[in-house]
C-alpha positions in Angstrom: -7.2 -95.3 36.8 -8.4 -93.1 34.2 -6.2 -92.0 31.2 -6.3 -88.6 32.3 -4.8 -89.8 36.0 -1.7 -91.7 34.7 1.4 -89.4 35.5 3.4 -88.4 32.3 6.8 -89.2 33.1 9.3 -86.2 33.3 9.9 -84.4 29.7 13.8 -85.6 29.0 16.6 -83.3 29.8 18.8 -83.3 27.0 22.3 -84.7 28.2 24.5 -80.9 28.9 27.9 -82.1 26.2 31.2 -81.9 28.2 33.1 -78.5 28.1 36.2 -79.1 25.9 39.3 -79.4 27.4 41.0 -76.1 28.3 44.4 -75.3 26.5 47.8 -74.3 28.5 47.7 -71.2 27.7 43.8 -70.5 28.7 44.6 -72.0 31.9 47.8 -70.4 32.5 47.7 -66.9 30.8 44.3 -66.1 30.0 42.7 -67.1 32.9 44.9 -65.3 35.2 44.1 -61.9 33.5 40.7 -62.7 33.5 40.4 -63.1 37.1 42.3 -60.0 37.8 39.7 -58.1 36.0 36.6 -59.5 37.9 38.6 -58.7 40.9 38.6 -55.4 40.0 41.8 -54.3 38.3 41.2 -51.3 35.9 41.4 -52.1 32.6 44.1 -49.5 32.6 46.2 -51.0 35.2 46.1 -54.1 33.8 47.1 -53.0 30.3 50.2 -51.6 31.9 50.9 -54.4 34.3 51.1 -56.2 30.7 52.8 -53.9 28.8 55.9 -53.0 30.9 56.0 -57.3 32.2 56.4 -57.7 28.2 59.0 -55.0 27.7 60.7 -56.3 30.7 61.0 -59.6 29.5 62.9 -58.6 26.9 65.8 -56.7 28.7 69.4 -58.1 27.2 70.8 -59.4 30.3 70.0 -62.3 32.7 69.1 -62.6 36.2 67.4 -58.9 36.0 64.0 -59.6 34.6 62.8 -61.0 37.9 63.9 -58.8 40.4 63.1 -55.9 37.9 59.5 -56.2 37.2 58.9 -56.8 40.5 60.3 -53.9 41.8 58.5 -51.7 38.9 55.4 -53.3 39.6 55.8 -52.6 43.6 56.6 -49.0 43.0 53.7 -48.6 40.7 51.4 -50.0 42.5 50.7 -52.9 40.2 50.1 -56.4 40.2 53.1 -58.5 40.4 51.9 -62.0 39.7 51.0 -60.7 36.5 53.9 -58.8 35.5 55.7 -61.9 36.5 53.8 -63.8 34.2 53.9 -61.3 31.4 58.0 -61.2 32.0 58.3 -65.0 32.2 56.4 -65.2 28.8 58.8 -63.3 27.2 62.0 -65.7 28.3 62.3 -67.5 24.4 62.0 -64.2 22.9 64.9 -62.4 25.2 66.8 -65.0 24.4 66.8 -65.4 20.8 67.2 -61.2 20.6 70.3 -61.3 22.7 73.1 -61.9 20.2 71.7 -59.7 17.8 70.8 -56.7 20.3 74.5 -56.9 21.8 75.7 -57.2 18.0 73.7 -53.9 17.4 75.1 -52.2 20.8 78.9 -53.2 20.0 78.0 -51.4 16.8 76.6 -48.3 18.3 79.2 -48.1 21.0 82.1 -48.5 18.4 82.8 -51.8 18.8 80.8 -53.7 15.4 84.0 -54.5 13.8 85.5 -56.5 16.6 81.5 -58.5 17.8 80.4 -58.8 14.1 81.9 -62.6 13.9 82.5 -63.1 17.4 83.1 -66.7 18.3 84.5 -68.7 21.2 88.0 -68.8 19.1 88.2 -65.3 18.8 87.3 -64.5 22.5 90.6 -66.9 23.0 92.0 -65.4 20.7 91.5 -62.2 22.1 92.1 -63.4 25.7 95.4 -64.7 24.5 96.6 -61.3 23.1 95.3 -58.4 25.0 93.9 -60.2 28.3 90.3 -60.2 30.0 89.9 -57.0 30.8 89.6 -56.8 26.7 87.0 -59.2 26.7 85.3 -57.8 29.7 85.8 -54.1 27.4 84.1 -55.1 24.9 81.1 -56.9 25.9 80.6 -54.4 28.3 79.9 -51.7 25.9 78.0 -54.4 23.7 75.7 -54.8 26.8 75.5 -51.4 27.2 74.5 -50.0 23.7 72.2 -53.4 23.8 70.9 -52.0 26.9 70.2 -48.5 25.3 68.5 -49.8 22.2 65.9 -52.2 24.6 65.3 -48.7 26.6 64.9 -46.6 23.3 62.7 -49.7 22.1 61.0 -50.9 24.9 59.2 -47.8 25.9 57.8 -47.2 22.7 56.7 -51.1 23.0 54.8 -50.6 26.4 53.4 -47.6 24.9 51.7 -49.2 21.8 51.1 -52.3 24.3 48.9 -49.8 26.5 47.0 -48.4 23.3 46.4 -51.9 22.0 45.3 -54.0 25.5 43.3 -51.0 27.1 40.4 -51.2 24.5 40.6 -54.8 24.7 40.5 -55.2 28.6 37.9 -52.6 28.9 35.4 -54.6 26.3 36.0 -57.9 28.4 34.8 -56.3 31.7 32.1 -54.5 29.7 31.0 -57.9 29.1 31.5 -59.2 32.0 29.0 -56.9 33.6 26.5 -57.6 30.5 26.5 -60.9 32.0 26.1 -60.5 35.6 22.8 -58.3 35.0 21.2 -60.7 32.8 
């Protein structure tokens, strides 16, 4: 065989480097929004899907953030995994605004002087003096004025949520079509 005949071997493929692993929250959060915008949720949609699961999230009293959201996102026509996701996300941060939203509501419904130190002893004590239906008096209208400052507060929240997320949704699907022409 002639030098010229000898077969060159292959030119080396340089080894492709392992993708690094993918956080929790890319997997669980990001992803999920992602994929709803290359199925074809408007930017829009989805911004407001967000916006109102976050705002929902945050309503000052248990076992309605759930049923809630759903519900909103049904008669809206939205997407309802992703409001639940949004609501779910917002679980630590309903909880640790509770106390001081139904603190705030006692004091816009009248009642700051009696909720400002409230304990367990002075529920007991309170049970002990004037009954249940005291008890049952005065966190209502704690929960309620709570309730009307997370209305007053959460609609101005889904509206700066929209303002915020729409730019940004509608940048990740512009590039997401930059990539599927090139």
């Amino acid at each position: 065989m002639s030098p010229s005949e000898i077969p060159l071997p292959p030119p080396a493929v340089p080894p492709v480097a392992p993708l690094p692993p993918r956080s929790w929250l890319q997997r669980r959060v990001l992803d999920p929004l992602l994929d709803q915008l290359k199925a074809g949720l408007a930017p829009g949609q989805l911004a407001l899907t967000v916006g109102l699961g976050v705002a929902i999230g945050l309503i000052p009293a248990f076992g309605l953030t759930t049923l809630l959201s759903a519900a909103v996102a049904l008669r809206l026509r939205l997407n309802v995994a992703i409001m639940q996701l949004a609501t779910h996300l917002m679980t630590f941060f309903q909880l640790a605004l509770l106390i001081p939203l139904l603190r705030a509501g006692a004091i816009l419904m009248g009642q700051g002087d009696k909720v400002a130190n409230l304990t367990v002893a002075s529920l007991r004590q309170l049970i002990d003096r004037e009954g249940w239906e005291a008890v049952g008096k005065l966190l209502w209208r704690a929960e309620l004025g709570a309730l009307l400052l997370w209305a007053a507060g959460g609609a101005m929240l889904v509206g700066v949520l929209y303002l915020v997320l729409k730019p940004v949704f509608t940048r990740i699907v512009a590039r997401q079509v930059e990539e599927v022409k090139s």
